[in-house]
C-alpha positions in Angstrom: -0.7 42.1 -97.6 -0.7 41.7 -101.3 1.7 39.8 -103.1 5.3 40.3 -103.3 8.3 39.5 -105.7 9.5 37.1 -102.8 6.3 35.4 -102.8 6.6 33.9 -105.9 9.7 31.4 -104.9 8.2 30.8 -102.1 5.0 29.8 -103.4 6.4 27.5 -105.7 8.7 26.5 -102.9 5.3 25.3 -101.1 4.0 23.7 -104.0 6.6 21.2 -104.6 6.8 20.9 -100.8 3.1 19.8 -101.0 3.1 17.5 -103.8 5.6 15.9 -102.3 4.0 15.4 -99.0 1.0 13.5 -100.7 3.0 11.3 -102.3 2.1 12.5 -105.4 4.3 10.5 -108.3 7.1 12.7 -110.4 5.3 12.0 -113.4 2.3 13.6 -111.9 4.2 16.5 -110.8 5.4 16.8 -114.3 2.4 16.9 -115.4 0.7 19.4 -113.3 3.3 21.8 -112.7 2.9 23.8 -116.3 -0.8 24.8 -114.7 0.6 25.9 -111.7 3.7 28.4 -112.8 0.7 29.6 -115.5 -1.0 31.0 -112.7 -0.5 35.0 -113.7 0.5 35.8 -110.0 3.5 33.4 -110.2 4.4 35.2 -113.8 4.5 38.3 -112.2 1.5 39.5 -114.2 -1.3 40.2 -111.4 -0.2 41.7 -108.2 -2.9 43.0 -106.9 -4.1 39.5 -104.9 -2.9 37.9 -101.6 -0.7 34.7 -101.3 -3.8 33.1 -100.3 -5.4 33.6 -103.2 -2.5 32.4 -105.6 -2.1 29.7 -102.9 -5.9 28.5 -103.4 -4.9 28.2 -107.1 -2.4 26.1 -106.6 -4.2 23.7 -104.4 -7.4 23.3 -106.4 -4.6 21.9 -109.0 -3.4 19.8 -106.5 -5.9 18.4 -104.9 -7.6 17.4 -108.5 -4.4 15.9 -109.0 -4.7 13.7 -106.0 -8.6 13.2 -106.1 -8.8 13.5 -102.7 -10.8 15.9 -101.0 -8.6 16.5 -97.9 -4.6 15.1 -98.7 -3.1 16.3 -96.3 -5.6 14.6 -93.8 -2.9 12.3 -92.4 -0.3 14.7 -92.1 -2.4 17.0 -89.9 -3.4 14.1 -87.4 0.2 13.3 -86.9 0.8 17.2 -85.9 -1.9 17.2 -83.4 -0.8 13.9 -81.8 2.5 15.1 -81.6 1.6 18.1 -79.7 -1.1 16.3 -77.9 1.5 13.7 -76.2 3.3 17.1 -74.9 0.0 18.2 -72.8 1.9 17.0 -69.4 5.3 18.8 -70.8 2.4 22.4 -71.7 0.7 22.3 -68.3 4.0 22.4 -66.0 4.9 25.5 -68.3 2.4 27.0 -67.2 2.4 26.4 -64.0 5.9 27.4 -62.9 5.1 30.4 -65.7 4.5 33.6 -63.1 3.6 35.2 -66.4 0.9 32.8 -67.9 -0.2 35.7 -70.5 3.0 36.3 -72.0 4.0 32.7 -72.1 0.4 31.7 -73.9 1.1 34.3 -76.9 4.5 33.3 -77.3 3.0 29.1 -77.1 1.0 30.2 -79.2 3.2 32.4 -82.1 5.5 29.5 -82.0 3.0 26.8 -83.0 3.6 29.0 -86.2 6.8 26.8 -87.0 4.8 23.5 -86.5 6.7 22.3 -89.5 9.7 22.9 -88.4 9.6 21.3 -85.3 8.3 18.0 -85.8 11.3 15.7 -84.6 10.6 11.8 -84.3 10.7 12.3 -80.7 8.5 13.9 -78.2 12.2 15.8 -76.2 12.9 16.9 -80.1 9.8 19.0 -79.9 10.2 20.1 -76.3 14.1 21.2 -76.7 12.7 23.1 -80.1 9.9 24.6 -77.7 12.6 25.7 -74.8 14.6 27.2 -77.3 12.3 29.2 -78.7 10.2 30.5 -75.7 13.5 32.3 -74.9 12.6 34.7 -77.6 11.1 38.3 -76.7 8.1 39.3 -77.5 7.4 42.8 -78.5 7.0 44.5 -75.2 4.4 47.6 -76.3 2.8 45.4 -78.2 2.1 42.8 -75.1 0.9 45.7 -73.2 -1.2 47.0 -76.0 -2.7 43.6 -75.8 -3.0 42.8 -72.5 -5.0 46.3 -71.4 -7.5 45.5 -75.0 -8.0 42.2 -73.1 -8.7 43.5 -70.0 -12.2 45.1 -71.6 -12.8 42.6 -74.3 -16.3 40.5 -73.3 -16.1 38.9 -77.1 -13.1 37.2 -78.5 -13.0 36.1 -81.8 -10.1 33.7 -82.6 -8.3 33.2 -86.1 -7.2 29.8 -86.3 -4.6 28.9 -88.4 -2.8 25.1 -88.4 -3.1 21.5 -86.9 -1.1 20.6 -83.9 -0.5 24.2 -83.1 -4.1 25.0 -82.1 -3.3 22.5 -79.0 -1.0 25.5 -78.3 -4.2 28.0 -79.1 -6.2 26.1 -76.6 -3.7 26.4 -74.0 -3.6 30.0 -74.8 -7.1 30.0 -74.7 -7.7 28.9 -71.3 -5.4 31.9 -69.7 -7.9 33.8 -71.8 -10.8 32.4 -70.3 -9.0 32.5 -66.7 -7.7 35.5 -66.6 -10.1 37.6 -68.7 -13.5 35.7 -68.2 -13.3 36.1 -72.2 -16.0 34.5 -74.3 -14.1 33.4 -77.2 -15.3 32.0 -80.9 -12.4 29.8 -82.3 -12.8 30.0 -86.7 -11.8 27.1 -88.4 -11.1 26.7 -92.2 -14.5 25.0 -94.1 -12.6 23.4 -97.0 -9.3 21.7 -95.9 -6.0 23.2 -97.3 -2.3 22.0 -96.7 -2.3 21.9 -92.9 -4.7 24.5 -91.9 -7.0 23.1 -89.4 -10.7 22.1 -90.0 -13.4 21.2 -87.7 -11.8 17.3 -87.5 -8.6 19.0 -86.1 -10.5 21.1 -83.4 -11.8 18.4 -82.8 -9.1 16.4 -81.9 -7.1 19.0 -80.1 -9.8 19.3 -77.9 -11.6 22.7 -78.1 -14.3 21.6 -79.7 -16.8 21.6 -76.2 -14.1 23.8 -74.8 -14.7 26.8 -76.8 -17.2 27.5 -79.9 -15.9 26.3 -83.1 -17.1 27.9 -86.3 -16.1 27.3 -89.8 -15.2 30.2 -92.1 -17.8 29.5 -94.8 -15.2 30.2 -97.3 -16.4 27.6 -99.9 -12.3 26.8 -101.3 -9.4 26.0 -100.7 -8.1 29.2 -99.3 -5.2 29.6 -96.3 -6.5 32.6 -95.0 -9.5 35.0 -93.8 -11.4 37.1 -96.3 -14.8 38.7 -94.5 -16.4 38.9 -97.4 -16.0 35.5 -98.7 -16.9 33.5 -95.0 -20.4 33.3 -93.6 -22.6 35.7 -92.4 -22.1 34.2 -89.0 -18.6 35.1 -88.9 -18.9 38.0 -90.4 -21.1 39.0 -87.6 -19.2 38.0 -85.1 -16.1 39.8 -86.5 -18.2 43.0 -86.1 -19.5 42.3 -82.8 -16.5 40.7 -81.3 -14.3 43.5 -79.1 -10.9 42.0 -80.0 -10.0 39.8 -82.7 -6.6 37.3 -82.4 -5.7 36.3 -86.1 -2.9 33.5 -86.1 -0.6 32.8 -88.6 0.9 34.6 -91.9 -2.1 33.4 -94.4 -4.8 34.8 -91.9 -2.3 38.2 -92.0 -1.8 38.1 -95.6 -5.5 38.0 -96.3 -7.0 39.6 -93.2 -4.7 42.4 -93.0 -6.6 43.8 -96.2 -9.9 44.3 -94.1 -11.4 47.8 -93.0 -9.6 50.4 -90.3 -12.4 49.2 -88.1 -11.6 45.4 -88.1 -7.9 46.0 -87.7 -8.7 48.5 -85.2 -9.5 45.4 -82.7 -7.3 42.8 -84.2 -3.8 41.6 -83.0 -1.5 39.9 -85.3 0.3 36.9 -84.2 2.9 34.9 -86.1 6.5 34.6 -87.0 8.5 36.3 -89.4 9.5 33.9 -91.8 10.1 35.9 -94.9 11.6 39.3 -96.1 9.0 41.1 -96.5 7.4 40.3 -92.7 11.0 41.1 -91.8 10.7 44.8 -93.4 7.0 45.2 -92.8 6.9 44.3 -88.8 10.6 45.5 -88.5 11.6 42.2 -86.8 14.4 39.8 -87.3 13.5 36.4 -89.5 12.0 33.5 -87.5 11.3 35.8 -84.4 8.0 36.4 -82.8 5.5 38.9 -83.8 2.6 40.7 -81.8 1.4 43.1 -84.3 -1.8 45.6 -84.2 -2.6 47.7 -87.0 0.7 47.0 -88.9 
């Protein structure tokens, strides 16, 4: 999806946000904030680009700014610890869960507010998680899915975020169990904010579980563009029978690929802005299961 008016708040919304999280001084932020609302997308002088790509602007300003080549390092271990201390809280889900399918994609469209829901307590994040799975999913959609699954050999997986790819690998597993899917999960190369990396699959625990490939995409960029990752992924996006892309970067940036990628790939996030709202024709912060939007 290419940029909207509402993106640009919210772009500068999540740059504050992120100079804040690395501890980056106000006089820094000062100093680096002219370069960032010169960025022509954020002027509302190029429209023709995706939030990732304004967003991967904004980061390679930040991240010179903080000289380090992953900042948000920290904050993404704390996301997957948090989520991995729940793993005992996950697996009786699922096993009282007569519908382990539906409950995976909606696990795993609510890692999506991983933000949101980190309370300093462990029954913070579980009452946020309750909650929550009491939202529908789209019920076409689900079925759509579930019958595209039931042929698919070759999964390819669209990671998105640390601490919710515990909740992808959970997902994952019903994938593997129910499906007898072989499944690729695609990490980011270059860290940005909290996407996930290889150190973060890692850690959650698919790494040995599942394959784990990087994008190739040699920047800073929130998202999935074909023709910037490797030719291995590339590859395996045309080979794979069904694709799973997570998250509203990996939309924002996938969903500009050709009929026959989008063909096989389901969408699966939240809507957290007006235009997802108009676009999917769901209600804000509510699950979506989207194919060929």
């Amino acid at each position: 999806m290419l940029i909207q008016p509402d993106c640009i708040p919210c772009i500068l919304k999540m740059a504050v946000s992120s100079m804040k999280q690395v501890e980056l001084e106000d006089s820094t932020i000062r100093r680096i904030f002219p370069s960032i609302t010169a960025i022509p997308s954020l002027r509302g002088q190029a429209w023709q680009v995706t939030s990732p790509q304004v967003i991967e602007q904004v980061m390679e300003i930040l991240m010179e700014a903080t000289g380090r080549p992953d900042p948000f390092r920290e904050l993404k271990q704390r996301q997957n610890q948090a989520i991995l201390g729940l793993e005992s809280f996950l697996r009786d889900l699922f096993r009282k869960d007569p519908d382990p399918l539906r409950l995976g994609v909606k696990l795993a469209i609510i890692g999506n507010t991983i933000d949101l829901m980190m309370g300093d307590h462990r029954t913070d994040v579980e009452n946020t998680l309750r909650g929550q799975l009491r939202l529908p999913v789209p019920e076409a959609a689900l079925a759509a899915f579930e019958r595209r699954l039931a042929t698919a050999e070759r999964v390819l997986y669209l990671g998105d975020n640390a601490g919710e790819i515990v909740f992808d690998r959970f997902f994952i597993e019903v994938l593997k169990d129910r499906f007898s899917s072989e499944v690729v999960f695609v990490v980011r190369s270059m860290p940005v904010m909290n996407d996930a990396t290889a150190r973060e699959a890692s850690q959650a625990g698919l790494t040995g579980f599942v394959p784990v490939v990087e994008n190739g995409i040699d920047g800073p960029f929130p998202g999935t563009d074909l023709s910037r990752c490797s030719q291995e992924v590339r590859e395996l996006a045309e080979q794979s029978d069904l694709i799973i892309s997570k998250g509203g970067g990996n939309f924002d940036s996938f969903g500009e690929e050709s009929e026959a990628i989008l063909e096989k790939t389901f969408f699966l996030l939240l809507s957290k802005c007006i235009p997802y709202q108009t676009l999917f024709n769901v209600p804000l912060f509510k699950p979506v299961l989207a194919h060929q939007p």
